[in-house]
Backbone as a chain_set.jsonl record, in Angstrom:
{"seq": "XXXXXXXXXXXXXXXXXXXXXXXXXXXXXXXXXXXXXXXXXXXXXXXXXXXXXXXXXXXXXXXXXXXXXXXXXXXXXXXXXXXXXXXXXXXXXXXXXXXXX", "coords": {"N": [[40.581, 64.171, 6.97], [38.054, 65.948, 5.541], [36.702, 66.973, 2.776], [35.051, 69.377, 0.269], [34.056, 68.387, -2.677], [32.0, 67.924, -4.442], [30.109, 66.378, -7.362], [29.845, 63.658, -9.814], [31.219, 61.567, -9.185], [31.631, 61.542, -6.552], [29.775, 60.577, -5.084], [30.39, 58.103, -4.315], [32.24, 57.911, -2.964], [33.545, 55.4, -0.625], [35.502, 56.609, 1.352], [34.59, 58.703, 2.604], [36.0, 61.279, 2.661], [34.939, 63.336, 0.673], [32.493, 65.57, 1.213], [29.267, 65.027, -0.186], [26.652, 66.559, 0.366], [27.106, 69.207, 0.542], [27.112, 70.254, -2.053], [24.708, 68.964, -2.778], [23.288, 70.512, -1.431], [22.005, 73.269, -3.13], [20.516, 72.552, -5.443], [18.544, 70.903, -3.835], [16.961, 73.33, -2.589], [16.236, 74.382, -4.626], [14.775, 72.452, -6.117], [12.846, 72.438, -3.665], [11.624, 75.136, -4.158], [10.257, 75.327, -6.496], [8.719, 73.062, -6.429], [6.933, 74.385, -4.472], [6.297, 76.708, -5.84], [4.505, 75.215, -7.527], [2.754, 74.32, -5.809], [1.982, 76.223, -4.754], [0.552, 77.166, -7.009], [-1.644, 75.036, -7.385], [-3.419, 75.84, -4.882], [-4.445, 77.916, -5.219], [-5.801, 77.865, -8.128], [-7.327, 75.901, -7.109], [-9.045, 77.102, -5.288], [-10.46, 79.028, -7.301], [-11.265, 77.1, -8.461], [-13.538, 76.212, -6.748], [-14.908, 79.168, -6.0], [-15.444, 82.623, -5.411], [-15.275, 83.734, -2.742], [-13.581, 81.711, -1.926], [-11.265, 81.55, -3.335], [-10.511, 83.956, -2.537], [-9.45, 83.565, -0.053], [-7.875, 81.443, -0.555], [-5.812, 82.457, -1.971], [-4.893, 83.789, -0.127], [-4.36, 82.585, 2.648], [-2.752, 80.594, 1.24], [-0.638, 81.503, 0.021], [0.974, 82.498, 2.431], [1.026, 80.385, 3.632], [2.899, 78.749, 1.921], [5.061, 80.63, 1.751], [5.71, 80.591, 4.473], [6.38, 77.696, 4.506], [8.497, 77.562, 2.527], [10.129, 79.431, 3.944], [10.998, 78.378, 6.466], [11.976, 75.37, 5.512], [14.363, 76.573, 4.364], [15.659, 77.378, 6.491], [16.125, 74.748, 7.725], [17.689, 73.798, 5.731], [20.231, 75.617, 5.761], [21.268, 75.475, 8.747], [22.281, 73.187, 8.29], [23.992, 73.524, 6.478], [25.616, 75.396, 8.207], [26.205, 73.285, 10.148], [28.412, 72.037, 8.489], [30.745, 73.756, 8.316], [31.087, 74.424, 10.699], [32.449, 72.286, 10.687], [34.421, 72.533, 8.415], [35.759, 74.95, 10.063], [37.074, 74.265, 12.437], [38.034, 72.616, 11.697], [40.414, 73.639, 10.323], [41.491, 75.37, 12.412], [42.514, 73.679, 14.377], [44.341, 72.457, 12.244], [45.894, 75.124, 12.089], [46.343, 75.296, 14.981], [48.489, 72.597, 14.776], [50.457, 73.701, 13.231], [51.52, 75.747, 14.499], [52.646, 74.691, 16.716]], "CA": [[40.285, 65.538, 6.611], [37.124, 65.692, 4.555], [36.851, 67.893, 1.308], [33.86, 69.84, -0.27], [34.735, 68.673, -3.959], [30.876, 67.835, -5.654], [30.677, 65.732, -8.767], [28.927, 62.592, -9.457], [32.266, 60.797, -8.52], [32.076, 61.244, -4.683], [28.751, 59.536, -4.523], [30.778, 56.699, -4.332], [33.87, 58.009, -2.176], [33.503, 54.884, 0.525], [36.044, 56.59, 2.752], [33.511, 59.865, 3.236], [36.37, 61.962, 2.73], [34.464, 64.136, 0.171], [30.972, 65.754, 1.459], [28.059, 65.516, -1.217], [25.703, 67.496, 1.058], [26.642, 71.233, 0.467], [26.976, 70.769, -3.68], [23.233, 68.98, -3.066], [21.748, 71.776, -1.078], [21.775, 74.232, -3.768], [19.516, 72.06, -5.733], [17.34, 71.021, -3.2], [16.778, 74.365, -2.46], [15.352, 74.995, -6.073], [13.184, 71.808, -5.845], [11.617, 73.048, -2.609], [11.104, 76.587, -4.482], [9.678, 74.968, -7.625], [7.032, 72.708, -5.898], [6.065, 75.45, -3.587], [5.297, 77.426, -6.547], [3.837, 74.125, -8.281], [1.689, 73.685, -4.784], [0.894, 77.437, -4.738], [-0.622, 77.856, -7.925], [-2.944, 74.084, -7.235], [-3.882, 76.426, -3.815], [-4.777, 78.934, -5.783], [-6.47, 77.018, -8.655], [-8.858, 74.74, -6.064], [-9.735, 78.339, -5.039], [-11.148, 79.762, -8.147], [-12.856, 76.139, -8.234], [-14.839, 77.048, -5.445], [-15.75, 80.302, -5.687], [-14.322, 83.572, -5.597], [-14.823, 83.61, -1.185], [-12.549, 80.306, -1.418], [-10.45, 81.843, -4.296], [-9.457, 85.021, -1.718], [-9.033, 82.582, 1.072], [-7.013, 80.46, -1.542], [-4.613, 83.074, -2.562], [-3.981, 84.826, 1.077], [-3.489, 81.635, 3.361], [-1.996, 79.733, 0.209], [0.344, 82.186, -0.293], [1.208, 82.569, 3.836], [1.612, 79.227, 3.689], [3.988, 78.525, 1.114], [6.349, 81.705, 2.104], [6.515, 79.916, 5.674], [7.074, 76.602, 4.374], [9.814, 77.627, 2.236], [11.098, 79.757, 5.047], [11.477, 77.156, 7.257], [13.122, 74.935, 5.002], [15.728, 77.577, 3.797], [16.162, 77.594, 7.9], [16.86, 73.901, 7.744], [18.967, 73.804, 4.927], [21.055, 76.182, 6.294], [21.379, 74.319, 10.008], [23.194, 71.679, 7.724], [25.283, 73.997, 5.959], [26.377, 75.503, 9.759], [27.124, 72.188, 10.418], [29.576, 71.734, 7.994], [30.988, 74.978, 8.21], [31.477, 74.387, 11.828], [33.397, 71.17, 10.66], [35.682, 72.975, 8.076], [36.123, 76.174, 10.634], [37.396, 73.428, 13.271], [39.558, 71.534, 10.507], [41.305, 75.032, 10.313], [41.812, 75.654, 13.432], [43.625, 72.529, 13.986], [45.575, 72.576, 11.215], [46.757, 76.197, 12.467], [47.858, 74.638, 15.584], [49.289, 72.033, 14.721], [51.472, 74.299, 12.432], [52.11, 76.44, 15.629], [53.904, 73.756, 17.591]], "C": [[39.345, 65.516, 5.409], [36.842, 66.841, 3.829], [35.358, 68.144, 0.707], [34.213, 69.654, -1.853], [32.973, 68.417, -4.521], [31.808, 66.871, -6.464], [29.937, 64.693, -8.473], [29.946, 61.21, -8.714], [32.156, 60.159, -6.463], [30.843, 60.685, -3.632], [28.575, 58.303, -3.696], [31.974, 56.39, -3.482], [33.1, 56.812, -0.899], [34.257, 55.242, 1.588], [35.532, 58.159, 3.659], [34.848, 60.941, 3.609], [36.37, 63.308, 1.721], [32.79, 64.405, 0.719], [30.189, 66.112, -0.048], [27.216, 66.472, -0.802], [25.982, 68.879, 0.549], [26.592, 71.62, -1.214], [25.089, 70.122, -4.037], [22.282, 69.92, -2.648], [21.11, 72.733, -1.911], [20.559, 73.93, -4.788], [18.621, 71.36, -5.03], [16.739, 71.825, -2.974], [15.832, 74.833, -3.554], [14.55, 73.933, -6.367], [12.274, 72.273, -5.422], [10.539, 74.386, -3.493], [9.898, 75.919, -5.868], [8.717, 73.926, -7.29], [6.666, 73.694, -5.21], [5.167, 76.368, -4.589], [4.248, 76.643, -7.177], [2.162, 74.197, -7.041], [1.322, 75.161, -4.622], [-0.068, 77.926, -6.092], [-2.067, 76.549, -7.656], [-3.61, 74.929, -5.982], [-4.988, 76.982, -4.266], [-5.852, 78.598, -7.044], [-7.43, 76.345, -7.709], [-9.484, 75.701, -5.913], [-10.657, 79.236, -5.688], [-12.226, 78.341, -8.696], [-13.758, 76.73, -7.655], [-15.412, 78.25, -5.193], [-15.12, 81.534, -5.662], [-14.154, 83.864, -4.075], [-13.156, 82.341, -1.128], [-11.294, 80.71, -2.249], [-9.617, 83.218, -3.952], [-8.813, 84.521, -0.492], [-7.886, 82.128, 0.97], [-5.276, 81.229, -1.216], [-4.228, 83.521, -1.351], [-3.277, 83.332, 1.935], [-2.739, 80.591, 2.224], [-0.459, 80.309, 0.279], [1.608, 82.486, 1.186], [1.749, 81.152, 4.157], [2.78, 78.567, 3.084], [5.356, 79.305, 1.785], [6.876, 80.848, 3.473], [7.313, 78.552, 5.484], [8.506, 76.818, 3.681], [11.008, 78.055, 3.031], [11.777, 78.411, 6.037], [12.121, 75.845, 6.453], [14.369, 75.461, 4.67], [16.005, 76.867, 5.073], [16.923, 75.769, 8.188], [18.041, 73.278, 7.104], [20.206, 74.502, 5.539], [21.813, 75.562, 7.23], [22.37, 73.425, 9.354], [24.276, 71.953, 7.205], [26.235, 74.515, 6.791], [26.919, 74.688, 10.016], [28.204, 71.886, 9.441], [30.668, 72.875, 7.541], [32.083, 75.069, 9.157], [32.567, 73.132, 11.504], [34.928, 72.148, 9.953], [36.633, 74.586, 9.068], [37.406, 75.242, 11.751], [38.475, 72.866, 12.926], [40.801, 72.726, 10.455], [41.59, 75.578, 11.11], [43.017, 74.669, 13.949], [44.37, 72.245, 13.363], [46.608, 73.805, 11.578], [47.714, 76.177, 14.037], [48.692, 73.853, 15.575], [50.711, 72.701, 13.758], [52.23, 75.706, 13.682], [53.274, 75.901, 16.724], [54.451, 72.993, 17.53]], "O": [[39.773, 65.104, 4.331], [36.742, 67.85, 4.528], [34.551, 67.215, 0.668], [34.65, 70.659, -2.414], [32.895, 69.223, -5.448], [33.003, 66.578, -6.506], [29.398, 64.517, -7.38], [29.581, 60.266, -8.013], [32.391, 59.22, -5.702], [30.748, 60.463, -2.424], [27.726, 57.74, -3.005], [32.55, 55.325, -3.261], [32.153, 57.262, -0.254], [34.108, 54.668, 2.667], [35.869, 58.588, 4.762], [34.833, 61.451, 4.729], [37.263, 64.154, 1.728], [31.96, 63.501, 0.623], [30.394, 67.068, -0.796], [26.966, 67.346, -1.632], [25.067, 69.608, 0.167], [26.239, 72.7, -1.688], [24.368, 70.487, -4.965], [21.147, 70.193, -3.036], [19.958, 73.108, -1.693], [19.712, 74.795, -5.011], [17.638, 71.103, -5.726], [15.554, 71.496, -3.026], [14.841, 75.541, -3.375], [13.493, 74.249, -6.914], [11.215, 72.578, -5.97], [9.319, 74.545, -3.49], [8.72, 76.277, -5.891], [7.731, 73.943, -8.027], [5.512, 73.915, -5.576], [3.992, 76.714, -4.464], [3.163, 77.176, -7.411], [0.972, 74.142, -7.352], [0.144, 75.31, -4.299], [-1.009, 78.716, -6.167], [-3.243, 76.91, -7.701], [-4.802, 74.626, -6.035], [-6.154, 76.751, -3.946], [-6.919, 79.19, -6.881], [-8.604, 76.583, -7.994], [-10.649, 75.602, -6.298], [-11.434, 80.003, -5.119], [-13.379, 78.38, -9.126], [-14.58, 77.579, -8.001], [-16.273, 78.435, -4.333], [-13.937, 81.422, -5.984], [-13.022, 84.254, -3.789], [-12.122, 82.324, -0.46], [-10.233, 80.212, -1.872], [-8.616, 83.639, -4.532], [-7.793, 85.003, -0.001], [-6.985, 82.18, 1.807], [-4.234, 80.882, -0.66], [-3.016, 83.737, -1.328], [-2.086, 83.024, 1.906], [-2.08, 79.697, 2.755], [0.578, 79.695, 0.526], [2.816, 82.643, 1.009], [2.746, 80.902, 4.834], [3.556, 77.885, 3.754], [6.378, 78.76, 2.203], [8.042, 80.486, 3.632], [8.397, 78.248, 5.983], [9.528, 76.338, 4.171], [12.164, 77.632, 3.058], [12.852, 77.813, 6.083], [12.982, 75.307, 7.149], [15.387, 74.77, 4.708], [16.561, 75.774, 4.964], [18.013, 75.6, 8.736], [18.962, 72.591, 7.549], [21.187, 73.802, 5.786], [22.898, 75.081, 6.903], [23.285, 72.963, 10.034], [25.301, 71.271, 7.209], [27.434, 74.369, 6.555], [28.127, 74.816, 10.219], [29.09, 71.259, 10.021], [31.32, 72.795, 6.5], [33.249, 75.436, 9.012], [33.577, 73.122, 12.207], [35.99, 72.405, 10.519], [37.73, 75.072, 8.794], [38.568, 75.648, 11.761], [39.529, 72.644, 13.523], [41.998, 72.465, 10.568], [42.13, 76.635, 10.782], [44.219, 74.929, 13.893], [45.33, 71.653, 13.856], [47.827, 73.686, 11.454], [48.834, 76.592, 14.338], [49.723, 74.059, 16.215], [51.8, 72.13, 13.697], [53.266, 76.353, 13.526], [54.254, 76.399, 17.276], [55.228, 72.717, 18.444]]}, "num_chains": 1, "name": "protein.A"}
């Protein structure tokens, strides 16, 4: 029966009966966001290099771009957090029958 506890401790659990994954998503999550903005302002910057055509270019598909990329990571992050969702929903289900019969 595997446990959502975090901590730097369970890095190290060898019997994988603590998940690290859902106390790391929250900070991956704010990586992703914090290069995206890092990689939307260099977009945006190369853009006012070049010109002020390349510097409206810059800022619209820069900006289109980023929002999707982050989207679509949220969307995978998530997927991972379903999956372990679906584990503890399952763990609780089982536990409720076995307390039924």
């Amino acid at each position: 029966m595997a446990t959502q506890s975090g901590g730097l401790g369970d890095i190290f659990d060898l019997t994988f009966e603590k998940f690290v994954t859902p106390s790391v998503v929250k900070i991956i999550y704010i990586l992703i966001l914090v290069f995206a903005a890092l990689g939307w302002l260099a977009i945006v910057f190369s853009g006012i290099a070049n010109g002020f055509g390349a510097f409206l270019g810059a800022l619209i598909f820069g900006t289109i771009f980023v929002l999707v990329s982050v989207l679509l990571y949220r969307i995978m992050l998530e997927m991972v957090m379903i999956i372990f969702r679906i584990g503890d929903n399952t763990e609780r289900m089982a536990d409720a029958l076995e307390n039924q019969g």
